[in-house]
C-alpha positions in Angstrom: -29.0 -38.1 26.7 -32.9 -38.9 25.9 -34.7 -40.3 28.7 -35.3 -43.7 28.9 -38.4 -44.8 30.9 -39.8 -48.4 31.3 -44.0 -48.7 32.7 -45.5 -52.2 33.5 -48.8 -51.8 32.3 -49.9 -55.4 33.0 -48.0 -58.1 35.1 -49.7 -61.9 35.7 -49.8 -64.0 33.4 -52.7 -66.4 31.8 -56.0 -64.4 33.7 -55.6 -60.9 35.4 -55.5 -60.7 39.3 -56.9 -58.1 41.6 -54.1 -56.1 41.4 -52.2 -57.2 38.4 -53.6 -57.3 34.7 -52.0 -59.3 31.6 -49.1 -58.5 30.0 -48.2 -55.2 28.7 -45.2 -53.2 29.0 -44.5 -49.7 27.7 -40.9 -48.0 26.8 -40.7 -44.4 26.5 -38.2 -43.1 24.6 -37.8 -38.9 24.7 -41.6 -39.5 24.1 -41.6 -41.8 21.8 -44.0 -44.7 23.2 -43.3 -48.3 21.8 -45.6 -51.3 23.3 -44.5 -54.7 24.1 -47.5 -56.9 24.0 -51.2 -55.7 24.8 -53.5 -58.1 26.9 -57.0 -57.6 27.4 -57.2 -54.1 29.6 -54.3 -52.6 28.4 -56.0 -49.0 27.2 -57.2 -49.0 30.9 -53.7 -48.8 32.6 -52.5 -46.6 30.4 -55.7 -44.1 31.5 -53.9 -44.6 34.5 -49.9 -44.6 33.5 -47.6 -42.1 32.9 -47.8 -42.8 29.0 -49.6 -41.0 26.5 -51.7 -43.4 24.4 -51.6 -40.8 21.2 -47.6 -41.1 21.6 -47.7 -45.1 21.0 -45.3 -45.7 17.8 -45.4 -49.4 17.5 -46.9 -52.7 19.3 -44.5 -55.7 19.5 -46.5 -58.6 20.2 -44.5 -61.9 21.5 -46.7 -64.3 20.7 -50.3 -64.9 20.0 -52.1 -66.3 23.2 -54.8 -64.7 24.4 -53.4 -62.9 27.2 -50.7 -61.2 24.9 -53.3 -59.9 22.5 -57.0 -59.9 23.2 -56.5 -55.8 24.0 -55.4 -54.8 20.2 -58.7 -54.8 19.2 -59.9 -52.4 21.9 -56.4 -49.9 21.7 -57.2 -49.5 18.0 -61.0 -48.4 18.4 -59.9 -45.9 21.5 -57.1 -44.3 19.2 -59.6 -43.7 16.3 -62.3 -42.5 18.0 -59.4 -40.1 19.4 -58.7 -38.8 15.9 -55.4 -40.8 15.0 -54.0 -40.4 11.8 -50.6 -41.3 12.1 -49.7 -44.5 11.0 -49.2 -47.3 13.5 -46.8 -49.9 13.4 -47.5 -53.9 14.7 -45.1 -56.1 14.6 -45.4 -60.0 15.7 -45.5 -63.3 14.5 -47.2 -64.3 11.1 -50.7 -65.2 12.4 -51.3 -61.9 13.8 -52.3 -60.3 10.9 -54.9 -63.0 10.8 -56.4 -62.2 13.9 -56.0 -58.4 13.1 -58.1 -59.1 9.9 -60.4 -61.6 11.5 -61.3 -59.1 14.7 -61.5 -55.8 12.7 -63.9 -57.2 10.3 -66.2 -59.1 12.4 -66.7 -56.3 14.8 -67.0 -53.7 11.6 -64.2 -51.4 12.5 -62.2 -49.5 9.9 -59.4 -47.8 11.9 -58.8 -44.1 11.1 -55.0 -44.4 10.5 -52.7 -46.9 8.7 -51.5 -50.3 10.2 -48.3 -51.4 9.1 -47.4 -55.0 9.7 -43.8 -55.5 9.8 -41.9 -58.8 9.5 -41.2 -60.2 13.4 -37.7 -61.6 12.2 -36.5 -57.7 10.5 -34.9 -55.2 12.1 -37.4 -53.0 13.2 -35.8 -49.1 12.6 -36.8 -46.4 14.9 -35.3 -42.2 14.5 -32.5 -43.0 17.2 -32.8 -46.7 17.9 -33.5 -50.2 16.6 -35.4 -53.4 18.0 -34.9 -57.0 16.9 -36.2 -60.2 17.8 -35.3 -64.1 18.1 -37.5 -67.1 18.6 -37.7 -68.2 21.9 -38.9 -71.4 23.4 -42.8 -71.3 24.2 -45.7 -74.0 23.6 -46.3 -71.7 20.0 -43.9 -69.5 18.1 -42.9 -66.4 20.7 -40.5 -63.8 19.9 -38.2 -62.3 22.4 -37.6 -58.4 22.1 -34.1 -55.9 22.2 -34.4 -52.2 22.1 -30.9 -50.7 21.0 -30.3 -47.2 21.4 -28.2 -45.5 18.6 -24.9 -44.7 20.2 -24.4 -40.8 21.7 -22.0 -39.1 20.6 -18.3 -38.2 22.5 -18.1 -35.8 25.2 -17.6 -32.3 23.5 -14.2 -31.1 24.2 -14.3 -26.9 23.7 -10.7 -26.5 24.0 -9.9 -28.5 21.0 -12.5 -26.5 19.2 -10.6 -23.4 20.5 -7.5 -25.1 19.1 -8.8 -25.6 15.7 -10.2 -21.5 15.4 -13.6 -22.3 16.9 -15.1 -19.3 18.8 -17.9 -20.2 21.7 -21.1 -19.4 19.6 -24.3 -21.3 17.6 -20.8 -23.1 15.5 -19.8 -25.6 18.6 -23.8 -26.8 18.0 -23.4 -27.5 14.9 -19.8 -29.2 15.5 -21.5 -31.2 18.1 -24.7 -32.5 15.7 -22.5 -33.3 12.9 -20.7 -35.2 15.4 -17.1 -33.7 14.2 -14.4 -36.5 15.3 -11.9 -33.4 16.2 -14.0 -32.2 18.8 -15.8 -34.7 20.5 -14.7 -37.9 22.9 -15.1 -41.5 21.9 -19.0 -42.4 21.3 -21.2 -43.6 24.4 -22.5 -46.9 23.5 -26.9 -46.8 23.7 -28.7 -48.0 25.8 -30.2 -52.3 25.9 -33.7 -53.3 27.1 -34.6 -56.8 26.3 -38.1 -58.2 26.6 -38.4 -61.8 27.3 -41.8 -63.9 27.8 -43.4 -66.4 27.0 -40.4 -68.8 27.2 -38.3 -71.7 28.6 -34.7 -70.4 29.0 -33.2 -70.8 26.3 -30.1 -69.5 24.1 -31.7 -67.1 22.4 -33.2 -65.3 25.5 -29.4 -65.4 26.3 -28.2 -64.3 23.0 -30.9 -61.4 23.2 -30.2 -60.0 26.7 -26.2 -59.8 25.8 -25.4 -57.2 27.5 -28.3 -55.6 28.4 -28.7 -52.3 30.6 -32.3 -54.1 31.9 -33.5 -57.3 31.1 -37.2 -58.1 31.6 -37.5 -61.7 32.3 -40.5 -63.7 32.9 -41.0 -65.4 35.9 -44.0 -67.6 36.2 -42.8 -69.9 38.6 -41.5 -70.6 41.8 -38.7 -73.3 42.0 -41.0 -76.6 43.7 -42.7 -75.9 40.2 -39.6 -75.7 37.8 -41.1 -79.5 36.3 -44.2 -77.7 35.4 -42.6 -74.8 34.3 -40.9 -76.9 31.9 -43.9 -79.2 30.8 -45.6 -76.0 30.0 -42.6 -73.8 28.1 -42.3 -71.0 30.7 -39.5 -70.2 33.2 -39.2 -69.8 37.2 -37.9 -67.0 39.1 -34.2 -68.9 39.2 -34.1 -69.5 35.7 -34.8 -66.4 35.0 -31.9 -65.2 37.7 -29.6 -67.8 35.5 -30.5 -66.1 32.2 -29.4 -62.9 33.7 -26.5 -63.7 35.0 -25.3 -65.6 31.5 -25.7 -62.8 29.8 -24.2 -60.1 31.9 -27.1 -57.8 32.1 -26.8 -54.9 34.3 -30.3 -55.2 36.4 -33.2 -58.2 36.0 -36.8 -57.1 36.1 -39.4 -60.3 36.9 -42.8 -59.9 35.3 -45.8 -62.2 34.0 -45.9 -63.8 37.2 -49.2 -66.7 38.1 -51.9 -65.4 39.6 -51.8 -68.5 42.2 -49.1 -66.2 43.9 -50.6 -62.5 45.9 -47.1 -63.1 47.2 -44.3 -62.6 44.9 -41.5 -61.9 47.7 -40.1 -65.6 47.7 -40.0 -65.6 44.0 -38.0 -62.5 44.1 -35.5 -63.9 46.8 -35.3 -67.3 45.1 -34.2 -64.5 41.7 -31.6 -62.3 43.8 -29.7 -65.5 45.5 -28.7 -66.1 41.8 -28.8 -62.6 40.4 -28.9 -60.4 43.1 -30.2 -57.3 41.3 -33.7 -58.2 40.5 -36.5 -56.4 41.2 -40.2 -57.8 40.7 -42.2 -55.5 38.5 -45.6 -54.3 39.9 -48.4 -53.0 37.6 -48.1 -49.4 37.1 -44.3 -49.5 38.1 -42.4 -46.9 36.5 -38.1 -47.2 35.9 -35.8 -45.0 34.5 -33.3 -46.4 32.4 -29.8 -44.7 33.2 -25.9 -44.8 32.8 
């Protein structure tokens, strides 16, 4: 099975705190490095994360405030004055290419490599996985994120192969890759990561996370401020809990937390006496996503 890693790159939300910057999250899949959302400061925790910057695929954006997206500009500078060539893939919502356009322009920078924008509401297609996206419910159009591993194939059975005149050798390789039915156990279903901020709960956070191996859920909020939470279109530690628990998700991650709290510990307890495996993300926190 590929490894599955998850690193916060960037935690608060709105304006960075002394030990947390704006959102940005990277997923590492068998090397393969997709980014979900890239605030101001982003290129400098990944100098510091175990994520290689070169290795970035794609860059979902949720939505366009500034905290989500004012470090594109910088990432794409530092990757061609590292000699990119490789085509890079952004997807978000519809306005971004405007600011793409705007920013490069005005500060006279032709990127080395290729920028492909890609429709926020397609299926994005990855070699062995695939990410869609729903609306959410935010003060301006944010998108909601699901990484879906292709499913691995069955459990290779070698006496079967024996059965059917297959010799140990280079040939139970190949049965294996072509995935032959004869040979191999019923497929392992891939592995869910949903990515959900900025947002109000809302159906289609549920509808996203169905399921999920890991949900990250944003979490601006404590409870006493659940009324501003909802003036303002974001979510508090319990709602995010309630999200969770809806949809059935194996473990709840807390991020984009306001910088008004150095403590997060009672949002994180206010989380787990809904959903009581939630952890609080931290920048520079690395996971593993297993089965």
């Amino acid at each position: 099975m590929q490894s599955l890693t998850i690193t916060f790159l960037g935690t608060s939300s709105g304006t960075p705190s002394r030990t947390r910057n704006v959102s940005s999250v990277a997923m590492t899949l068998d090397g393969t490095v997709l980014l979900f959302d890239c605030g101001e400061g982003t290129q400098h925790r990944l100098l510091e994360a175990p994520v290689r910057s070169g290795a970035i695929e794609a860059i979902f954006i949720t939505h366009l405030h500034g905290d989500h997206v004012y470090g594109i500009p910088g990432l794409l500078a530092t990757l061609s004055m590292n000699g990119r060539t490789r085509p890079l893939d952004l997807i978000g919502p519809p306005e971004l290419s405007v600011y793409l356009e705007s920013t490069l322009r005005t500060s006279f920078h032709n990127p080395s490599f290729e920028i492909r924008l890609h429709d926020v509401k397609g299926i994005y297609r990855g070699e062995t996985f695939t990410i869609t996206a729903l609306e959410l419910d935010h003060s301006i159009p944010s998108f909601g994120y699901c990484l879906v591993e292709d499913d691995h194939p069955g459990k290779f059975d070698p006496d079967k192969a024996r059965a059917l005149g297959y010799e140990p050798g280079p040939v139970y390789t190949e049965l294996i890759r072509a995935r032959d039915p004869r040979v191999l156990g019923a497929a392992r279903p891939g592995r869910r990561i949903a990515y959900c901020t900025d947002t109000r709960p809302c159906a289609a956070a549920v509808e996203l996370a169905r399921g999920a191996d890991v949900l990250i859920h944003e979490s601006t909020y404590a409870g006493d401020m659940r009324t501003e939470a909802d003036e303002r279109k974001h979510s508090t530690a319990a709602g995010a809990a309630r999200i969770a628990a809806e949809a059935g998700v194996g473990r709840l991650i807390l991020t984009h937390f306001s910088s008004r709290y150095r403590d997060v510990i009672p949002l994180l307890e206010e989380a787990r006496a809904i959903f009581p495996n939630t952890d609080a993300a931290e920048d520079l926190m690395t996971i593993e996503v297993t089965r």
